[in-house]
C-alpha positions in Angstrom: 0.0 0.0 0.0 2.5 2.2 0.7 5.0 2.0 -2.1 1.3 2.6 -4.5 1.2 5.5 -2.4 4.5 6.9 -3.7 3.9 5.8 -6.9 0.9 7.8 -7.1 2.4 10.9 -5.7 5.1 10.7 -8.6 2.2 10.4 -11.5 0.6 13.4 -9.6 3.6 15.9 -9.6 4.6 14.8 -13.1 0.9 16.2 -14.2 1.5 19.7 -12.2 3.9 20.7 -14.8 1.1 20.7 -17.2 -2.2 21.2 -15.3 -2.3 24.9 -13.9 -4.9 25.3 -10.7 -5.9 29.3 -10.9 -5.7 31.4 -8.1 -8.7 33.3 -7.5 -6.9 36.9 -8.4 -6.0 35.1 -11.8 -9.6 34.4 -12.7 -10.2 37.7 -12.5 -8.4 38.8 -14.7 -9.6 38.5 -19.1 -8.1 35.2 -20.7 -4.3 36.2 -22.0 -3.8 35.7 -25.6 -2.5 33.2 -27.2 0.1 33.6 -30.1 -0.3 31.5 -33.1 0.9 31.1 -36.2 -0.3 28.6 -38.6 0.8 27.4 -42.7 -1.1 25.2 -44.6 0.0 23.8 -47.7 -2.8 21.8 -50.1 -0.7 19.4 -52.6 -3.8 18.1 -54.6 -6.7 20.9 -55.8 -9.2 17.7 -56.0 -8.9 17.4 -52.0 -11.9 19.7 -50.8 -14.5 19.8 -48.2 -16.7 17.8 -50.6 -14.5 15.4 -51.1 -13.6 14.9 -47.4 -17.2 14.1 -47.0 -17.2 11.7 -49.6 -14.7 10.4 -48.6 -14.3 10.3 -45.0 -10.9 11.0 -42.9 -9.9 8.0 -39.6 -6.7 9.3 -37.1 -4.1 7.0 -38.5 -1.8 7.9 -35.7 0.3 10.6 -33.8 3.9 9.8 -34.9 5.6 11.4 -31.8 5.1 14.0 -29.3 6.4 13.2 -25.9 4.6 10.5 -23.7 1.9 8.4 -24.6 -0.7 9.7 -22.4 0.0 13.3 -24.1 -0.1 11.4 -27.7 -3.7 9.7 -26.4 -4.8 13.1 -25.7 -3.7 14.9 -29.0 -5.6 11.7 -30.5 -8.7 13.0 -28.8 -8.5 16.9 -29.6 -7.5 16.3 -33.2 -10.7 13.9 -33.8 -13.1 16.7 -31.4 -11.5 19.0 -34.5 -12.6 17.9 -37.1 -15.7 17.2 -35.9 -15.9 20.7 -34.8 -14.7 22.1 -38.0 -16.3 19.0 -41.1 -19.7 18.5 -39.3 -20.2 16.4 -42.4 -17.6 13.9 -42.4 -17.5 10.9 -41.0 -14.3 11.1 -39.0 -12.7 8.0 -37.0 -11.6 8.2 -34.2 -7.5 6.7 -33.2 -9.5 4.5 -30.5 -12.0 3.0 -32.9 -8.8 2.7 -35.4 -7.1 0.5 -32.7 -9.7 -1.4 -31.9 -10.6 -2.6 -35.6 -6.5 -2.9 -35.7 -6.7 -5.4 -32.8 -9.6 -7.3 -33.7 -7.9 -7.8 -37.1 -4.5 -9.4 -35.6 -3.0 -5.8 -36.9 -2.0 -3.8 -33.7 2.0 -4.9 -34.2 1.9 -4.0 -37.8 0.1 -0.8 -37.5 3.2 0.2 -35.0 5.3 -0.5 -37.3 4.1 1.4 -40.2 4.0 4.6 -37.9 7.5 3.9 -36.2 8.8 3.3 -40.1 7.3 6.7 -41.7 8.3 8.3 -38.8 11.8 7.1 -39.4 12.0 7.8 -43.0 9.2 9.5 -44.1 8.5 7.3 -47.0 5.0 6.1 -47.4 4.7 2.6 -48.2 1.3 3.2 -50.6 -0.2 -0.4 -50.2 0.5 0.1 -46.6 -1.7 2.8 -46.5 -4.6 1.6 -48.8 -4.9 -1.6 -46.7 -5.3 0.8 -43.7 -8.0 2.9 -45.8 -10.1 -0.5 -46.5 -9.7 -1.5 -42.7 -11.3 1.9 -41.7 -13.5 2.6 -44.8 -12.1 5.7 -45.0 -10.4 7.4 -48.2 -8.5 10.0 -46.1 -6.1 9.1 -43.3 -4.5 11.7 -40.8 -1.4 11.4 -39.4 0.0 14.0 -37.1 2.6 14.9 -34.4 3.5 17.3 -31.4 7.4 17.9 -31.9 7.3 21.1 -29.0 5.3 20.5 -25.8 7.2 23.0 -23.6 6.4 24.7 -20.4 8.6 26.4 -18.4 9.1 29.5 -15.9 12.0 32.3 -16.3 12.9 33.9 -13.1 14.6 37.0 -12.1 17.4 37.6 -9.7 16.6 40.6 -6.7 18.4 43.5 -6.1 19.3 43.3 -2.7 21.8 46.1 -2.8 19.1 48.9 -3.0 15.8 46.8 -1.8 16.6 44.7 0.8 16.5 45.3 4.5 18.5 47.6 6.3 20.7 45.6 9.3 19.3 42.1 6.9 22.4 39.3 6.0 21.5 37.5 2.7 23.0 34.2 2.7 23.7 32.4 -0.9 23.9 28.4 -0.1 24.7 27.9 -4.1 24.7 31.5 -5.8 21.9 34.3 -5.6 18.7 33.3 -4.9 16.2 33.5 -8.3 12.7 34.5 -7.9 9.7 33.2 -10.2 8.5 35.6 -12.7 6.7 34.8 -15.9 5.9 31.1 -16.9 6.0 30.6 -20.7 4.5 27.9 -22.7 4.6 26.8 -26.3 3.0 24.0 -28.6 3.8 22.8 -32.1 1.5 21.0 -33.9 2.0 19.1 -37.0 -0.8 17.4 -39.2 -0.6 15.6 -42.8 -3.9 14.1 -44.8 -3.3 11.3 -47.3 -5.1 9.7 -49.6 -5.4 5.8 -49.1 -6.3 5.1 -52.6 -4.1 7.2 -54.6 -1.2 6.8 -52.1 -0.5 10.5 -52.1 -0.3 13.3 -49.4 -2.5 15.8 -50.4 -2.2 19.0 -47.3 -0.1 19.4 -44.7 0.0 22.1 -41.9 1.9 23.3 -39.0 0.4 25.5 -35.9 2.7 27.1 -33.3 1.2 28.3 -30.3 2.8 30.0 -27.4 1.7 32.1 -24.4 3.6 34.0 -21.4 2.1 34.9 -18.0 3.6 36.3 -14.5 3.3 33.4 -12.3 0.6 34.8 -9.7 -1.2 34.9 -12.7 -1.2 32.0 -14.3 -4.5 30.7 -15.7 -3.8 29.2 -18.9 -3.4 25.5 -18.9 -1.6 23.6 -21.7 -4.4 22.1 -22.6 -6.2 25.0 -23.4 -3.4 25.8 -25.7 -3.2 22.8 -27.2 -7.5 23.0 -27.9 -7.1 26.1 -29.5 -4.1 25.1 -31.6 -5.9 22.1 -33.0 -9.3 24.2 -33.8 -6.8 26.8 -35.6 -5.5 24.4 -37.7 -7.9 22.3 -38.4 -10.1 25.5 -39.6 -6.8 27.0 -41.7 -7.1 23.5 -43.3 -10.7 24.0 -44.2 -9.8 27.9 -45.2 -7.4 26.3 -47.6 -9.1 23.4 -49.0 -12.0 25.9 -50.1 -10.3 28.7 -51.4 -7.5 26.3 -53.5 -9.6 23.1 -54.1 -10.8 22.7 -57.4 -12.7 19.4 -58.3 -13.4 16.8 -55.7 -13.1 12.8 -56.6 -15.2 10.9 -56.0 -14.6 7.9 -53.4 -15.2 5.3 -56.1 -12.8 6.5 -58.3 -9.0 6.5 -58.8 -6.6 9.3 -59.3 
């Protein structure tokens, strides 16, 4: 019982780093902004919104982006997404994927395909139309979190001219720092590809980032991290309708 006890307390202050508990005087104050910047690149006009609802879209996988938990969780907000953003299209979710990957005797060998394109980004195309007729889906996404970064930069006092007249500062290890403004930044990384033409057809990348003084802090990581993945998800749809010419058809080739 007791060494579940430490074990648990472990888990629990390696999720403070990311999970922020406002004060009260922080939630009084209006939400900070968050800075993004997002690019979008579409490599085939004939991918659009209508043919996204043709053709349907299943997350293939998150190639890499710290632990799994956080991967599990970029799953989730990636799939809420496109939901969000293509109310139209049937979108599958990475558990669902699993699952029908498991059931098939697959699991392994889905790994592997992931582990090897994340290696060498070269997409094995019957790979990745055997993965389309698993899920039904013409469209797979894969994506990945390269930056998942939080951390706090401090400032040293000047006791010279503010500290207390008569007062001895002691330094154990150097001058003592004090917290000051905790900074956070996401990257985000997402690719579409087409299952039966074997072809990547848009690819975009969202940066996110955010800086608060420490008694303020209210912004969580995963708020970041929501707002990232609606941002990019809606630049995608931005791009696909403004440079998307004629959809295909699911039935069809290339």
């Amino acid at each position: 019982m007791k060494r579940f006890f430490v074990i648990f307390l472990v888990l629990l202050s390696g999720c403070a780093t990311h999970f922020t508990v406002p004060s009260s005087e922080a939630l009084k104050q209006p939400f900070p902004p968050i800075q993004e910047k997002i690019t979008t690149n579409l490599y085939v006009p004939g991918f659009t919104n209508e043919a996204l609802d043709q053709g349907g879209v299943a997350i293939l996988g998150i190639l890499k982006g710290g632990p799994h938990v956080l991967r599990q969780n970029a799953a989730f907000e990636l799939f809420q997404g496109l939901r969000a953003v293509f109310p139209e299209t049937r979108v599958v979710p990475r558990s669902d994927l699993i699952r029908r990957a498991r059931a098939a005797g697959r699991y392994p060998e889905l790994n592997r395909f992931l582990e090897d394109y994340a290696l060498r980004r070269v997409m094995d195309p019957s790979t990745l139309a055997e993965w389309g007729r698993i899920e039904g889906v013409r469209y797979l996404f894969l994506a990945q979190v390269p930056v998942n970064e939080k951390h706090t930069a401090t400032q040293m006092p000047q006791y010279a001219e503010d500290g207390v007249a008569g007062k001895v500062y002691v330094f154990s290890s150097g001058p003592e720092h004090f917290p000051d403004q905790v900074q956070k930044q996401i990257v985000l990384e997402g690719e579409v590809w087409d299952a039966i033409c074997g072809k990547r057809v848009w690819m975009g990348v969202g940066r996110a980032e955010i800086s608060e003084p420490v008694r303020l802090e209210r912004v969580r990581m995963d708020d970041i991290f929501t707002t990232l993945t609606r941002s990019l998800m809606s630049e995608m749809a931005r791009t696909m309708s403004e440079h998307g010419k004629t959809a295909l058809p699911v039935s069809t080739g290339c």
